[in-house]
C-alpha positions in Angstrom: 105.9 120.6 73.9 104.1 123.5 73.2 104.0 126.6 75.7 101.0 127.4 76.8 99.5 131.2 76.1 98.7 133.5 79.2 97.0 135.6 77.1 93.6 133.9 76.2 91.0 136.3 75.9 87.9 135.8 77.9 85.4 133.5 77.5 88.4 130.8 75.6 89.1 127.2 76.5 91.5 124.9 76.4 89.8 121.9 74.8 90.8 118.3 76.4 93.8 116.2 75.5 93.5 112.6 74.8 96.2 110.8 76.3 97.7 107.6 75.0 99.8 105.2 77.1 102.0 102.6 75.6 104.0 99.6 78.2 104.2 102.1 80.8 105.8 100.7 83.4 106.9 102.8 86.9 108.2 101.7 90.5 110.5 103.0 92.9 114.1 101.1 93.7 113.8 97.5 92.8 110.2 97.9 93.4 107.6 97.8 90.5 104.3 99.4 90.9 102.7 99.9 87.7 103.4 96.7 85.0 103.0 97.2 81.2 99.9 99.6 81.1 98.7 99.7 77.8 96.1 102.9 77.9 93.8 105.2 76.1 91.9 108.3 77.9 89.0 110.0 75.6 89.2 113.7 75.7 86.7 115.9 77.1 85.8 113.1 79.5 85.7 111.6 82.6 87.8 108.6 83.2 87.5 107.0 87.0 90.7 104.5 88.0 89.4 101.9 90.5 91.0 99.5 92.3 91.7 98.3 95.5 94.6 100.5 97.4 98.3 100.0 96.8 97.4 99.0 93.2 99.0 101.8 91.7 96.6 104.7 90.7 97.6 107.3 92.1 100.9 106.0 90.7 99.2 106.1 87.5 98.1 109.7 87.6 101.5 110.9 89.1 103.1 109.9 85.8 100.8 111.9 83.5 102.2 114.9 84.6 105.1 113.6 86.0 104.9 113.9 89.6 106.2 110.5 89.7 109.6 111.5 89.6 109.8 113.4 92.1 109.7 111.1 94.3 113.2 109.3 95.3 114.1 106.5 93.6 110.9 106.8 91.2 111.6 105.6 87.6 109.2 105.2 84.6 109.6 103.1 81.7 107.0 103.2 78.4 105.6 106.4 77.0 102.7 108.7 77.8 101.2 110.8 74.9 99.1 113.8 75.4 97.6 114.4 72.1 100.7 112.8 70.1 102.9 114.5 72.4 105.2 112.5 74.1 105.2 114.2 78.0 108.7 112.3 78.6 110.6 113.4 75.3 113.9 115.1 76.5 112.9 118.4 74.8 109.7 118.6 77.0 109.9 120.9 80.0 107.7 119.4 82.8 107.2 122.8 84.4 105.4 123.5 81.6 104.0 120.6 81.0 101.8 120.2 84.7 100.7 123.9 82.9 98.6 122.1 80.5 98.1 119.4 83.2 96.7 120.0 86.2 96.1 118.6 89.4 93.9 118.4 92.4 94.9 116.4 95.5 92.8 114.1 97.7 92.7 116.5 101.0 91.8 120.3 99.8 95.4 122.2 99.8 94.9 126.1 99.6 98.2 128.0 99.6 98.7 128.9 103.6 98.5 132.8 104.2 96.7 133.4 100.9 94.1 135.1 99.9 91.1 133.1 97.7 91.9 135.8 95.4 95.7 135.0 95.3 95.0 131.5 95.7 93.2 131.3 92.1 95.9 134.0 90.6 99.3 132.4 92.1 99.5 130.1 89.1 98.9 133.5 86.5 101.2 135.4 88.0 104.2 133.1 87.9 103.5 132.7 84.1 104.2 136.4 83.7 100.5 137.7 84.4 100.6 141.3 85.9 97.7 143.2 84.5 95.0 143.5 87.2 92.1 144.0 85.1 93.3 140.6 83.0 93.9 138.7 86.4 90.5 140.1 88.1 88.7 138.7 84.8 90.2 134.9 85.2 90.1 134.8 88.6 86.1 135.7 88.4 86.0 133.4 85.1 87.8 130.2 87.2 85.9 130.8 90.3 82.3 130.6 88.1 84.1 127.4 86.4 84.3 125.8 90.0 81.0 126.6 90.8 82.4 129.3 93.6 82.0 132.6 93.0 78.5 133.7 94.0 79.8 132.2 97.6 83.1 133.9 97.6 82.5 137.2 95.2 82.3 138.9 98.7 85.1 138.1 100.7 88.1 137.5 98.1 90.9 138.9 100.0 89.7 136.5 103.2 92.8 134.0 103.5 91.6 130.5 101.6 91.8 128.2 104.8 89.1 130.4 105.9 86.6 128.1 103.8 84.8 125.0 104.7 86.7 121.9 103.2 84.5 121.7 100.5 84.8 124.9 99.2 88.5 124.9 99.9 88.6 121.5 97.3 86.7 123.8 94.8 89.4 126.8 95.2 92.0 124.3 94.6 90.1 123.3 91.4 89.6 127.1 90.6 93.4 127.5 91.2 94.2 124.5 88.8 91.6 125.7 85.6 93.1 129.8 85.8 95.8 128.5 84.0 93.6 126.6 81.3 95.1 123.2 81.2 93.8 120.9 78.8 94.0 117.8 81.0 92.5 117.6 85.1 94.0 114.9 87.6 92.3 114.2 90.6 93.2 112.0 93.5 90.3 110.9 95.4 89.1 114.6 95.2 86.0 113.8 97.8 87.7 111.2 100.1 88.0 114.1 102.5 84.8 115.4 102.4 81.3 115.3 103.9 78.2 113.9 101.5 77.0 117.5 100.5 80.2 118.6 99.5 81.1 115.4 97.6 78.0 116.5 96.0 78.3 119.6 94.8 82.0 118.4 93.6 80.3 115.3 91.5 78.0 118.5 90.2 81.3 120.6 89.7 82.6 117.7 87.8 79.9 116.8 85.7 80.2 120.1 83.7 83.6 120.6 83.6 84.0 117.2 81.9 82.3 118.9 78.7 85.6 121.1 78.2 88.7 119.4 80.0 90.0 115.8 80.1 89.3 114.4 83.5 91.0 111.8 85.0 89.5 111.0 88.7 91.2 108.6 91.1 88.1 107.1 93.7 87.7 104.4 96.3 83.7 105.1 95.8 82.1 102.7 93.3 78.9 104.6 93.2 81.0 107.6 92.8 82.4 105.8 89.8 79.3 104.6 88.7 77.5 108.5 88.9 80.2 110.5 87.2 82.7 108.7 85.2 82.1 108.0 81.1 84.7 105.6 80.9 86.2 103.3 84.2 89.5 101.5 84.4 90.0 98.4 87.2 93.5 98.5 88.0 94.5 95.3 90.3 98.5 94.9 91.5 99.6 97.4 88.9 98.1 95.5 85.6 95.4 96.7 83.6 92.3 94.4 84.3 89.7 96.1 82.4 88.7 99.1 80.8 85.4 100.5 79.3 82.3 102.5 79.5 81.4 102.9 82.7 77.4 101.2 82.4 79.1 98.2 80.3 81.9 97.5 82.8 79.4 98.1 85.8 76.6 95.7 84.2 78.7 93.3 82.1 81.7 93.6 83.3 84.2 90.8 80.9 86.8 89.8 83.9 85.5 87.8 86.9 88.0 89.9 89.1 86.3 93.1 88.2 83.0 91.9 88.8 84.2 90.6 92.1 85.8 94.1 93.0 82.3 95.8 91.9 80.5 93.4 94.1 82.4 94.0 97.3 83.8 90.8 97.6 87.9 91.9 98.1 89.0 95.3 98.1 
């Protein structure tokens, strides 16, 4: 897998990945989770995972940028391409691999004792970045990205945690784009936060989906329904159905994901 260049010049992107998954199958022990996924996620869009919990999306996500086996006892089975890539080749590092794709967790996870500045330059620096003029320009650049920086421009060396939660979820997105990935992972990003910040992150996510691949774990069906250009309904680790969001909402083609949709279990 390719490494991924430190030195973009500013104003560059990383354009999305499309990722292709093929009988992926994962679990831990003698315990299977996620069963034959069969998968395609468009690039330089948002995909939303549904499904009620325990049915293996976070799972799901965890093995895109393999996460998943970190875990003890985690295997996976199958193959996950990002843009013809496979990410579980043996030649693939997956250091450098969660480089090109990122991730953002479901409660907002600053670095303790960091600075917002150092929070959104930790991930630069450790790929070799040292020239402050090149690190003040990405850190500005990924701060604008997450809709932050006329709230922060101020107070950059204040430690991270001093933020609201909101604004603390938006670092951690800043932190995750300063590297320019290609693909963004998020697991229930706004689970943890009040309306007005789930707002401004919907916001936040509406125009980011124009240059990265997102990939957005929810609970929220209106969330789904408000942000997502494609929506997958995973029940008990199988693939039920997958489309564009205002076909799958309206017309959905399997009775369980219209029952999900409707309230009725889960």
């Amino acid at each position: 897998m390719r490494a991924l260049s430190t030195n973009l010049a500013a104003g560059d992107v990383a354009f999305g990945a499309g990722i292709s998954v093929a009988s992926l199958r994962a679990g831990f022990g003698e315990h299977t989770v996620l069963k034959d996924l069969r998968v395609k996620i468009q690039s330089k869009a948002l995909t939303a995972i549904m499904g009620p919990s325990g049915c293996g999306k976070s799972t799901f996500i965890r093995c895109i940028n393999r996460l998943h086996e970190e875990t003890p006892g985690a295997w996976v089975r199958g193959s996950i391409e990002l843009d013809g890539e496979g990410v579980y080749d043996t030649t693939v590092d997956p250091v450098e691999l969660r480089r090109r794709v990122g991730m953002v967790f479901q409660r907002p996870n600053p670095f303790p004792n960091f600075s917002i500045y150092a929070n959104v330059a930790a991930g630069l620096r450790l790929n070799g970045m040292r020239k402050r003029r090149m690190l003040d320009e990405r850190v500005e650049r990924s701060l604008r990205r997450a809709a932050l920086w006329d709230e922060v421009k101020d107070r950059l060396e204040k430690p991270g945690s001093s933020l609201s939660g909101g604004q603390q979820q938006r670092l951690c997105i800043a932190r995750a784009l300063a590297v320019e990935p290609e693909v963004l992972l998020l697991d229930e990003p706004c689970s943890a936060l009040d309306p007005l910040a789930t707002e401004r992150i919907e916001e936040l996510l509406l125009h980011l989906k124009r240059e990265y691949t997102l990939v957005m774990v929810t609970h929220n069906i209106q969330q789904a329904a408000r942000v997502a250009d494609e929506t997958m309904f995973l029940l008990l680790g199988e693939l039920v159905e997958q489309g564009p969001t205002s076909q799958l909402f309206t017309n959905p083609r399997d009775p369980r994901t219209e029952s999900f949709i409707s309230g009725r279990f889960g």
